[in-house]
C-alpha positions as CSV (number, residue, x, y, z in Angstrom):
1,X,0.0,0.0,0.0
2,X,1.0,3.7,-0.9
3,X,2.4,5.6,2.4
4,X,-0.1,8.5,3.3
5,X,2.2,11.6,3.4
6,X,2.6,13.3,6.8
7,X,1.3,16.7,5.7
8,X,-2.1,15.0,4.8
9,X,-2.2,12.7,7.9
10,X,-1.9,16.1,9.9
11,X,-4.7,17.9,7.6
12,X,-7.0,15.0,8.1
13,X,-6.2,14.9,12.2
14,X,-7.2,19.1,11.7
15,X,-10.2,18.3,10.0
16,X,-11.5,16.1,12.8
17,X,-10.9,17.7,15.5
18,X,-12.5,20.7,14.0
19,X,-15.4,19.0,13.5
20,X,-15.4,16.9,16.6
21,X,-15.3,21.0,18.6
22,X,-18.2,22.4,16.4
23,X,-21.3,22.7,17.9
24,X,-23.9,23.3,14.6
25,X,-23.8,21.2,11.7
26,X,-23.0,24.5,9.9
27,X,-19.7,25.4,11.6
28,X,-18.6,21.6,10.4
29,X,-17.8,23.0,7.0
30,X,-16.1,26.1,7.7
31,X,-14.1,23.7,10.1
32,X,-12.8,21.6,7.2
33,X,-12.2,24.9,5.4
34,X,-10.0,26.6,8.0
35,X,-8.4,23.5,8.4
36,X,-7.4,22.8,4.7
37,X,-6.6,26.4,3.1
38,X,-7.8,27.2,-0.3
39,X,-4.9,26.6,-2.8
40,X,-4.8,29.7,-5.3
41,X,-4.0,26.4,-8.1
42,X,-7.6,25.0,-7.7
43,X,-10.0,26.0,-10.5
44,X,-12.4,28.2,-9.8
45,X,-15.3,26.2,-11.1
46,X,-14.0,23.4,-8.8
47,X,-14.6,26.0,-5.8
48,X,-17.7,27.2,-7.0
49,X,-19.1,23.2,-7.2
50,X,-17.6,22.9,-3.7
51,X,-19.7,26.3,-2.3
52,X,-22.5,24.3,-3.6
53,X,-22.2,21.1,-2.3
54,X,-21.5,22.8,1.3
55,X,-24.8,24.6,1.0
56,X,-26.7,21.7,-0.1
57,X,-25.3,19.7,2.7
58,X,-26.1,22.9,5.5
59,X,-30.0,23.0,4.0
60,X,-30.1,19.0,4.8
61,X,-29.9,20.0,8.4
62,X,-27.2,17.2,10.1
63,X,-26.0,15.7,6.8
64,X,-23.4,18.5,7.2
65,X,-21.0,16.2,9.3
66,X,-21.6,13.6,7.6
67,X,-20.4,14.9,4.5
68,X,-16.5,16.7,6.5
69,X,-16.2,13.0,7.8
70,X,-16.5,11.4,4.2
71,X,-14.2,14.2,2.5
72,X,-11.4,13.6,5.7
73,X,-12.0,9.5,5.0
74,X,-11.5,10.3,1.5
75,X,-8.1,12.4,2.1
76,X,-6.9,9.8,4.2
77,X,-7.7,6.9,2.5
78,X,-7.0,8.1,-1.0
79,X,-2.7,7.6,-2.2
80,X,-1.4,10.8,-2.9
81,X,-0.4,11.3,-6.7
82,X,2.5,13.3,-6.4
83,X,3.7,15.9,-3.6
84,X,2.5,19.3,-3.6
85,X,-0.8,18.6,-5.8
86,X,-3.7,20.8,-5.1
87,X,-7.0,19.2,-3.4
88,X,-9.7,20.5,-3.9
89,X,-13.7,19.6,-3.0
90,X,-15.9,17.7,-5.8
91,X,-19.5,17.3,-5.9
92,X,-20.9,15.8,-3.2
93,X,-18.7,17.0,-0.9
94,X,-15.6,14.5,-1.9
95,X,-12.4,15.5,-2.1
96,X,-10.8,15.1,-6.0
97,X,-7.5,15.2,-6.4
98,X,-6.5,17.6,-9.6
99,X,-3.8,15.5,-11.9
100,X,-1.4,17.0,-14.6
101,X,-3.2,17.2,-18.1
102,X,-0.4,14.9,-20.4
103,X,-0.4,15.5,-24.2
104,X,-1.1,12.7,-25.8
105,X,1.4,10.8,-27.8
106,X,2.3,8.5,-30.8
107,X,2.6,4.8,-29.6
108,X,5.3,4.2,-32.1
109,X,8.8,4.9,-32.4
110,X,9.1,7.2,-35.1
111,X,12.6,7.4,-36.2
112,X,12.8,10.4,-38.6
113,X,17.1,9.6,-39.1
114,X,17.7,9.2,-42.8
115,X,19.6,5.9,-43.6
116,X,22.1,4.6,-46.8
117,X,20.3,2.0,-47.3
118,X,17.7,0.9,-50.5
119,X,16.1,-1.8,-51.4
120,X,17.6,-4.4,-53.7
121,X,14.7,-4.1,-56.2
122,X,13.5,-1.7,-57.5
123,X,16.5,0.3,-57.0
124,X,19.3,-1.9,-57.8
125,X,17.9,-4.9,-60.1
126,X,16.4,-2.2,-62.6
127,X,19.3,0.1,-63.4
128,X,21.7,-3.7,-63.9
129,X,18.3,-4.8,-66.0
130,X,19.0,-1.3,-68.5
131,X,22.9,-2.1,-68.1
132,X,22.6,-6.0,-69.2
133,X,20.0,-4.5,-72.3
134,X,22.3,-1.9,-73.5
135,X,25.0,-4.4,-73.4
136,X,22.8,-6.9,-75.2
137,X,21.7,-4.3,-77.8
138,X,25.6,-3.5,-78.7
139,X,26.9,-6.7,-78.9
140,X,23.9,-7.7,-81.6
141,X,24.2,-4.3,-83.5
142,X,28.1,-5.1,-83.3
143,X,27.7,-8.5,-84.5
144,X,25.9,-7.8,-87.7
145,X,29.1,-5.1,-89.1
146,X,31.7,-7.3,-87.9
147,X,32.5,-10.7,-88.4
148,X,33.6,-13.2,-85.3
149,X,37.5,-14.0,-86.2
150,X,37.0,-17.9,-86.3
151,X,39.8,-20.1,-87.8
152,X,39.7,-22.5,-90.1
153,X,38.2,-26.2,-89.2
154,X,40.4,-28.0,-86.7
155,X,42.8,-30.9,-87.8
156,X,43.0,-33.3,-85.5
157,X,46.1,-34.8,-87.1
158,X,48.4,-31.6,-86.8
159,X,48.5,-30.1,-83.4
160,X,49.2,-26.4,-84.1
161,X,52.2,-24.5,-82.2
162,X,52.1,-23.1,-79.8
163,X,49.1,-24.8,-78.5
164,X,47.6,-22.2,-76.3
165,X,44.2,-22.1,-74.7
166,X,41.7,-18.9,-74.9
167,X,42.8,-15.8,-72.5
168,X,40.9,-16.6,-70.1
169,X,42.8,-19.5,-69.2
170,X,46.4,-18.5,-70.3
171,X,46.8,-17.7,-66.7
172,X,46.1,-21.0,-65.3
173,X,48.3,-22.3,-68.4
174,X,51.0,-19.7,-67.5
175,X,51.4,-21.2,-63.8
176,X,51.3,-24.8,-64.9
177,X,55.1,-23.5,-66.8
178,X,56.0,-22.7,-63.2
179,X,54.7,-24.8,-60.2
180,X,53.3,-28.5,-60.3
181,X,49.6,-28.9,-61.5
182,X,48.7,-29.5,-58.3
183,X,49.8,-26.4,-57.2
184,X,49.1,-24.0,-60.2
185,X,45.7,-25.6,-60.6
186,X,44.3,-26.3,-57.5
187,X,46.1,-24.7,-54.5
188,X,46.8,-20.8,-55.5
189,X,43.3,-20.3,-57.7
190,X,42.1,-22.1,-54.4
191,X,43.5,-19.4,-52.1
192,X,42.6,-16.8,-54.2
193,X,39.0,-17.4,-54.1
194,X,39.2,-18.3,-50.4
195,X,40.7,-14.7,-49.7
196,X,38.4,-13.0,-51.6
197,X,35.3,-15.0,-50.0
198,X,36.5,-13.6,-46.5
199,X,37.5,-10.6,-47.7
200,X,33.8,-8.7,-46.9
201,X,34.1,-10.4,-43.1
202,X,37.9,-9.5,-42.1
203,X,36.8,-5.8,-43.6
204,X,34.0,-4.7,-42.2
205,X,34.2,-1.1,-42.5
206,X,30.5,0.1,-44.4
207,X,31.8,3.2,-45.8
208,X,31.6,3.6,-49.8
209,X,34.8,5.9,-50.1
210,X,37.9,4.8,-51.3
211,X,40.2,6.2,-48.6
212,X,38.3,4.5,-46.2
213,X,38.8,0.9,-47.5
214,X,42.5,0.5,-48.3
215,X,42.3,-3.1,-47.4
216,X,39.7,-4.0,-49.9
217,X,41.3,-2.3,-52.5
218,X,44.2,-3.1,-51.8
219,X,43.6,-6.7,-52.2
220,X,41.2,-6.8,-55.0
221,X,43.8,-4.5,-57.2
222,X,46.5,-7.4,-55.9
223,X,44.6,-9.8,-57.2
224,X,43.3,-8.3,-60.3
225,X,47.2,-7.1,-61.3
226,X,48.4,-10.8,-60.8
227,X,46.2,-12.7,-63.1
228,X,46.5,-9.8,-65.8
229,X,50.4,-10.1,-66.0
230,X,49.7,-13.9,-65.9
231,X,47.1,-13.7,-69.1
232,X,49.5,-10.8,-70.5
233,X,52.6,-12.9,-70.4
234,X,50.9,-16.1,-71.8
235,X,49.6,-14.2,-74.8
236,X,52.4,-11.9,-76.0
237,X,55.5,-13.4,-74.4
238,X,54.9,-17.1,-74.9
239,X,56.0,-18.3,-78.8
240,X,56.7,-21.7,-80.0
241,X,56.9,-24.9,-77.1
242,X,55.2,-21.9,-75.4
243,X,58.6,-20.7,-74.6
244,X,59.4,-17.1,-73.7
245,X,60.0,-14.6,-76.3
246,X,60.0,-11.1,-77.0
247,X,56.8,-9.9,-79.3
248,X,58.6,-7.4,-80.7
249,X,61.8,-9.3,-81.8
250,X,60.1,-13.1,-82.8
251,X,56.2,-11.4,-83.6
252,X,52.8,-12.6,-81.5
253,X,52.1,-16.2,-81.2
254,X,48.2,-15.3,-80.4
255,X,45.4,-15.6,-82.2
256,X,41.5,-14.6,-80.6
């Protein structure tokens, strides 16, 4: 249960004993009145409906009392709110305690922060969507000027040399010329693609900006610059027994 505050607890024992010492049911009010001063923060329609009650309860004859005792039951009995707020008398003679009107609020949390964030679609899918379609559009457009550069029909009794696979491989090929196959094909592509699998969990830095993700870069120029001097070297340096030559002494051993 709420603990009554002393300053109440001393109004109510005020309140009784002024009404225990009055002699006429009319003195009981102004009793209850001297013994609880009027607070200049009560409305004054609050007073006026307390006026009213008193002189309803003096014209019942010895309701008067009754009506101080159930105000000073209701003072004691009722929990305080918060120190300091005004009481003031309802209708009926009751005492009503006055609470602090609260503007009502949202329920939600609105968060009005803006964020870097979109949505995958529509944002991102459509602009790659018009990327892959102009892509599309110039390779056909392309195709019908120019011709693809295909070599004659393949002989499968004359093995052409150097025998060199398309540039997209030449790198793999270009490794095999230097570590076992076990190594060249399977161990270094294997790190590589671990590396760059991790890469997004070692760096976690969110920022878009360059200077603010030298790692990243760092690594994916790394690996972009090793397998380009890999294809480069197998296509321009690379002549007959794919041994190494000089392009601009012996010519280009590579055809598209």
């Amino acid at each position: 249960m709420t603990e009554i505050p002393e300053h109440l607890l001393k109004r109510a024992q005020a309140a009784r004993e002024k009404a225990a010492a009055a002699e006429t049911p009319a003195e009981a009010p102004a009793a209850a009145e001297a013994a609880a001063p009027a607070d200049p923060r009560i409305p004054a329609h609050l007073l006026e409906r307390s006026k009213a009650a008193r002189a309803k309860s003096e014209g019942d004859g010895g309701g008067g009392a009754v009506a101080v005792q159930e105000r000073v039951a209701s003072v004691v009995a009722a929990p305080p709110a918060a120190a300091g707020v005004p009481v003031g008398a309802g209708p009926g003679g009751h005492t009503q305690r006055l609470l602090t009107v609260v503007k009502s609020g949202s329920i939600q949390d609105v968060k009005a922060s803006p964020v870097d964030k979109v949505h995958t679609w529509p944002h991102l899918l459509i602009g790659e969507f018009v990327a892959a379609l102009a892509c599309l559009t110039f390779t056909f457009i392309f195709s019908i000027f120019v011709n693809a550069p295909l070599m004659q029909q393949a002989n499968p009794n004359q093995t052409p040399n150097p025998s060199k696979a398309p540039w997209y491989f030449l790198g793999l090929q270009e490794l095999l010329t230097m570590f076992h196959p076990m190594i060249a094909g399977v161990t270094i592509p294997g790190v590589g693609l671990i590396v760059l699998i991790l890469a997004p969990y070692i760096d976690k830095n969110p920022s878009n900006k360059p200077e603010d993700r030298k790692f990243a870069i760092s690594l994916m120029t790394i690996h972009l610059m090793f397998w380009a001097v890999l294809v480069i070297i197998g296509s321009f340096f690379r002549g007959p027994g794919f041994n190494f030559t000089l392009p601009w002494r012996d010519g280009i051993f590579f055809e598209l």
